[in-house]
PLY file of the C-alpha trace (Angstrom):
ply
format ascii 1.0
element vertex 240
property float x
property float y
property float z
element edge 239
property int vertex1
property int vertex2
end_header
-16.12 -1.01 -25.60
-14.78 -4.44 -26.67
-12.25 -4.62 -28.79
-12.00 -7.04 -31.75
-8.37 -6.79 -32.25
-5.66 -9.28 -30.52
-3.10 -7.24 -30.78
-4.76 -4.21 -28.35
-6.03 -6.92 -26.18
-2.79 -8.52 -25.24
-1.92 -5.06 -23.92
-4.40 -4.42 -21.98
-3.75 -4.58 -17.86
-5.30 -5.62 -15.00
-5.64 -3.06 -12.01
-6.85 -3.76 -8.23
-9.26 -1.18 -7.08
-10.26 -1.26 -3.48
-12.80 0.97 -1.35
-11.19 1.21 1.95
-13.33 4.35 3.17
-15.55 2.70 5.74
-15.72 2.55 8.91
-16.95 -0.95 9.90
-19.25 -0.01 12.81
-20.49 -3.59 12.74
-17.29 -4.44 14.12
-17.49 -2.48 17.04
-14.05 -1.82 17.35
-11.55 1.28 18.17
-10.59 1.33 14.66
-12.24 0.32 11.25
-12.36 -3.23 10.65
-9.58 -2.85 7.38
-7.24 -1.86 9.82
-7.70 -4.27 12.61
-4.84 -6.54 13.59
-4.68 -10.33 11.72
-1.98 -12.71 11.94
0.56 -9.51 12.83
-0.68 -7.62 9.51
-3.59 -6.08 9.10
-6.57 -6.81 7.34
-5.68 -4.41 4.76
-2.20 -5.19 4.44
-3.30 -8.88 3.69
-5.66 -7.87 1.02
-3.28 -5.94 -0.92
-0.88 -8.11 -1.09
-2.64 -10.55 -1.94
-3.86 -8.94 -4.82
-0.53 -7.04 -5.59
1.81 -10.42 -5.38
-0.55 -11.61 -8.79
1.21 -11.60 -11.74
-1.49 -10.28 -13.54
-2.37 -7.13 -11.43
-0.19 -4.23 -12.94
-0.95 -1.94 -9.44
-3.60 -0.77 -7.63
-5.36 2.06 -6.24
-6.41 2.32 -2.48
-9.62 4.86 -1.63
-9.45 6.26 2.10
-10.94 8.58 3.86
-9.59 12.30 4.28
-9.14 11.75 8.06
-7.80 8.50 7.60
-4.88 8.42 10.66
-4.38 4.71 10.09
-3.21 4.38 6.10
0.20 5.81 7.22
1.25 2.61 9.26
0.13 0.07 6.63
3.07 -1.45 5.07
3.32 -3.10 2.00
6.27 -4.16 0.11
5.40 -3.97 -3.61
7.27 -2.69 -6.71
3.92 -2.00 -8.34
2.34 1.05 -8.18
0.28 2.08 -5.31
-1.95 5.38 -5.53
-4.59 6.52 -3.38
-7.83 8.22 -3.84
-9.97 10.12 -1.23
-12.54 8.12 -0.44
-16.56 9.13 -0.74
-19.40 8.92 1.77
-20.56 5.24 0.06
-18.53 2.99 -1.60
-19.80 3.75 -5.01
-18.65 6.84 -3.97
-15.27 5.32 -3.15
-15.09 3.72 -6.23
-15.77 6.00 -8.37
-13.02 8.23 -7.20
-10.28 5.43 -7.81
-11.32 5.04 -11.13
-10.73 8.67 -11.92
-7.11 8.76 -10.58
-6.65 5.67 -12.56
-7.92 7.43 -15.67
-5.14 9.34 -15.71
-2.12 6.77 -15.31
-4.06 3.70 -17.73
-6.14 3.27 -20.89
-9.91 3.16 -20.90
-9.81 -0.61 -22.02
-7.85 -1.77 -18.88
-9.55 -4.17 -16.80
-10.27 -2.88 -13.10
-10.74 -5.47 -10.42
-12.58 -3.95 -7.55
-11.92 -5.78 -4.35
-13.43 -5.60 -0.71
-10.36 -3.95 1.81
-12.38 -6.61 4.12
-11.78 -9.38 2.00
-8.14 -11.07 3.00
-8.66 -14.51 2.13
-8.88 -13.91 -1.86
-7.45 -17.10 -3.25
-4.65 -16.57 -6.20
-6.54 -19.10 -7.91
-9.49 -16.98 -7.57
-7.90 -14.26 -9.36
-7.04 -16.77 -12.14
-10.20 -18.01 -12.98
-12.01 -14.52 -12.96
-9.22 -13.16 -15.14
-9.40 -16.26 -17.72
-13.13 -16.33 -18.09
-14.06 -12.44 -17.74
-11.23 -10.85 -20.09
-13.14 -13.64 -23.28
-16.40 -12.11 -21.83
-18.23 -8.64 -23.50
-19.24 -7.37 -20.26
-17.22 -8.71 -16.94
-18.40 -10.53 -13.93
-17.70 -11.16 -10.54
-16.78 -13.82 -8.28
-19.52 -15.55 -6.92
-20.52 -18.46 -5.03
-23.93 -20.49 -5.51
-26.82 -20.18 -2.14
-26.48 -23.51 -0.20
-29.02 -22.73 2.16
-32.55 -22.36 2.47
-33.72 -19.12 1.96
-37.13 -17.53 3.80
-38.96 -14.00 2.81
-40.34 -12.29 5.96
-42.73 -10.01 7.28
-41.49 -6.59 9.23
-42.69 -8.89 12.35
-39.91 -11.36 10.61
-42.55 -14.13 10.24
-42.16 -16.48 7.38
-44.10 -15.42 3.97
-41.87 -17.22 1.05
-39.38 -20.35 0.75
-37.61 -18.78 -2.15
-36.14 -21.19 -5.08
-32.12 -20.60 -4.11
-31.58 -22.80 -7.81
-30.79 -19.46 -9.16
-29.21 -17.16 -6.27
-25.64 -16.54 -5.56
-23.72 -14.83 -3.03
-21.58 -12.08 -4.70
-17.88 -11.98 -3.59
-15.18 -9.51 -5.13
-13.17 -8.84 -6.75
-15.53 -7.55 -9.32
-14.25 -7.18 -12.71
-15.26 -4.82 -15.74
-13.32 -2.24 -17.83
-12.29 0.66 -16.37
-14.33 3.24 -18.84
-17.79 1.14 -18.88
-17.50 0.91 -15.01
-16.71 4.69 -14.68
-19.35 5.46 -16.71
-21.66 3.09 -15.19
-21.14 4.29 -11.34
-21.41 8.30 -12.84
-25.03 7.29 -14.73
-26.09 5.51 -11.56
-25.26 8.45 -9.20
-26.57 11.01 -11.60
-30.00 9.23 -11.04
-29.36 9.36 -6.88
-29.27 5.14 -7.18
-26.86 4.23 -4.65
-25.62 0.85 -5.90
-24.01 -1.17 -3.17
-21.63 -2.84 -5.67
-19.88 -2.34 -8.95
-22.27 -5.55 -10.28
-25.19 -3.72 -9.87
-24.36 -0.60 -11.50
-22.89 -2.49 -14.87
-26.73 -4.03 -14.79
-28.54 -0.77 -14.21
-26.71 0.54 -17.16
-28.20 -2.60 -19.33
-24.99 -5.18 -18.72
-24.96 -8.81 -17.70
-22.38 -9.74 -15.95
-20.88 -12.72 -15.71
-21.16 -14.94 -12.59
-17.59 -16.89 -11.36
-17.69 -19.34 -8.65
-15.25 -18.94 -6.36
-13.97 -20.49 -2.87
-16.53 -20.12 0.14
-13.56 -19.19 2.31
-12.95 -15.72 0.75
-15.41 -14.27 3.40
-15.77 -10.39 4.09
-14.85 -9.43 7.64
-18.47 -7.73 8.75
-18.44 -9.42 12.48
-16.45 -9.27 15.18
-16.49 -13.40 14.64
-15.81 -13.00 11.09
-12.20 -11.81 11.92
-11.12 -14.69 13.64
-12.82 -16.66 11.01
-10.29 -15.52 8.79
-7.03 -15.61 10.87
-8.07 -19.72 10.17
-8.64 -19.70 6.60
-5.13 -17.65 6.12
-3.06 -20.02 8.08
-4.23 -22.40 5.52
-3.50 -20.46 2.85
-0.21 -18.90 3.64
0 1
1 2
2 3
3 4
4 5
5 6
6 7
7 8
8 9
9 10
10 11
11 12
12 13
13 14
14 15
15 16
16 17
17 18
18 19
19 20
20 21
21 22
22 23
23 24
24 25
25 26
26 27
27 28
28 29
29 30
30 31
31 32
32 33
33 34
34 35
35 36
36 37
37 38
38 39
39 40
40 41
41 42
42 43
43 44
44 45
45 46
46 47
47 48
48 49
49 50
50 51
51 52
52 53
53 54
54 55
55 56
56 57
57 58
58 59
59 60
60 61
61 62
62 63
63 64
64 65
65 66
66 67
67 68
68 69
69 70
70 71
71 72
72 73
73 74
74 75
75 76
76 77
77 78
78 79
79 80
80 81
81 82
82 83
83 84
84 85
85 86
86 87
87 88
88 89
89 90
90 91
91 92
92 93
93 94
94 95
95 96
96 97
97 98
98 99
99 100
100 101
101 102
102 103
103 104
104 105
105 106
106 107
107 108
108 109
109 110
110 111
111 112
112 113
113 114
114 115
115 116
116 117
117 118
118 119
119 120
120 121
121 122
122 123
123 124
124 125
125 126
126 127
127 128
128 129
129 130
130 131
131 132
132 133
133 134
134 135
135 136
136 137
137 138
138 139
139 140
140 141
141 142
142 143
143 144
144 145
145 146
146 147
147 148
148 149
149 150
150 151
151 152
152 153
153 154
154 155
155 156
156 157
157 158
158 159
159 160
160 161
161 162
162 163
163 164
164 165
165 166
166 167
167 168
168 169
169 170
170 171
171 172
172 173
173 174
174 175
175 176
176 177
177 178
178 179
179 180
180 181
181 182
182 183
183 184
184 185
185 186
186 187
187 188
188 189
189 190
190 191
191 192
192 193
193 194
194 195
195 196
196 197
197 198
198 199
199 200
200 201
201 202
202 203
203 204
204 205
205 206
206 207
207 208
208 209
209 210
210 211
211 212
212 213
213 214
214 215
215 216
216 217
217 218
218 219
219 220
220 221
221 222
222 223
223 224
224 225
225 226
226 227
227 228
228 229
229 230
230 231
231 232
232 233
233 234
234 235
235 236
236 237
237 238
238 239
C-alpha cells in the first residue's frame, strides 16, 4: 500500500534481502559459488558488505540452506543487524522465507531490496539511484540494464527463426526493490498457484504490478561461470 503521508514515509527503511540457498552447480566447484574465494573474501562476504556499508540499508537478512557448513566462516563486520532465514528449494522459496523473519523485526511499508549472494560488484551508486527513483514510485523496480546485442529466437535444433526487436528488452540485475508486504504477498499468491517465478520482478507483475525499470552499471555481473568469477575479481579492484 502507498502511503500518502510524508511524515510515515520518512520513516520508512530500507532492508537487504539476499537468497543465498543455491548451490551454483554451473560453477562446478567444491563449494557453492557464494562461497568461493575472491580477492581474500568471499563472494558473499563482498556482497554484503557492500550492501550493508550503504547508509540507507537499515540490515539485512541472509537465506541459507539447513546444511549450510560454510555460513559459519563468513565474516562480516557490521553494526547492523544480520538475521538469517532457512533457505527453500528455489529462490522464491528463499525469498519468501526472509521476508517472513523480517515481518517480525520491521513494518509492512519498509522497502526490501532483494539482492543476488552472486552479485559482488553492486555499485553504491547503484543503490542510490534505485533508492531515489523507486521509493517516488507506486510499485518498485529493479535495476536493469538495456540489450546491446542482437538477439535470435531458435528452433530445438537451435536454428535461427526470429531477429527479435532488442529496442524494448533489458537485462534484469538486482537488487530488486518493492515493499516488504506487497512482495510477501506477491511471492505467497504466486506459489499458491505452483508459478515458480525466477525473480521478485516477475511475481510483483503476475500479481498485476509494473515495475519500474533502473539502469544500472554493466559491471554488476552475477557470478554463473567459472569465467564469471574472475571477471569480477577485475571489476572489484576497480571499485575498491
Amino acid at each position: 500500500m502507498v502511503t500518502d503521508s510524508p511524515d510515515l514515509a520518512a520513516s520508512l527503511r530500507y532492508w537487504a534481502v539476499v537468497p543465498a540457498a543455491g548451490v551454483g552447480a554451473r560453477m562446478q566447484a567444491e563449494r557453492p559459488k557464494q562461497y568461493l574465494p575472491l580477492l581474500e573474501k568471499t563472494v558473499i562476504e563482498h556482497t554484503l558488505q557492500r550492501l550493508l556499508a550503504h547508509p540507507c540499508i537499515s540490515g539485512a537478512v541472509v537465506a541459507i540452506s539447513s546444511d549450510d557448513g560454510w555460513w559459519p566462516k563468513v565474516k562480516i563486520e557490521t553494526d547492523k543487524p544480520l538475521w538469517l532465514a532457512e533457505g527453500g528449494d528455489e529462490r522464491c522459496h528463499s525469498v519468501l522465507n526472509a521476508l517472513q523473519t523480517l515481518s517480525a523485526q520491521v513494518v509492512e511499508q519498509d522497502w526490501v531490496l532483494v539482492h543476488d549472494a552472486a552479485r559482488p560488484c553492486l555499485r553504491s551508486e547503484d543503490i542510490d539511484e534505485l533508492i531515489r527513483r523507486c521509493a517516488a514510485h507506486p510499485v518498485g523496480g529493479l535495476l536493469a540494464v538495456p540489450v546491446k546485442d542482437t538477439l535470435k529466437r531458435a528452433d530445438a535444433a537451435r536454428n535461427v527463426r526470429e531477429t527479435m526487436d532488442r529496442n524494448q528488452l533489458w537485462h534484469a540485475q538486482t537488487p530488486q526493490m518493492f515493499r516488504l508486504g506487497e512482495l510477501r504477498d506477491a511471492l505467497r499468491q504466486a506459489l499458491a498457484a505452483t508459478a515458480l517465478v525466477t525473480d521478485e520482478a516477475s511475481a510483483m507483475e503476475r500479481a498485476g504490478h509494473a515495475p519500474l525499470l533502473v539502469e544500472s552499471h554493466a559491471d554488476n555481473i552475477k557470478i554463473t561461470h567459472p569465467e564469471d568469477l574472475a571477471l569480477a575479481g577485475l571489476y572489484l579492484k576497480y571499485l575498491l
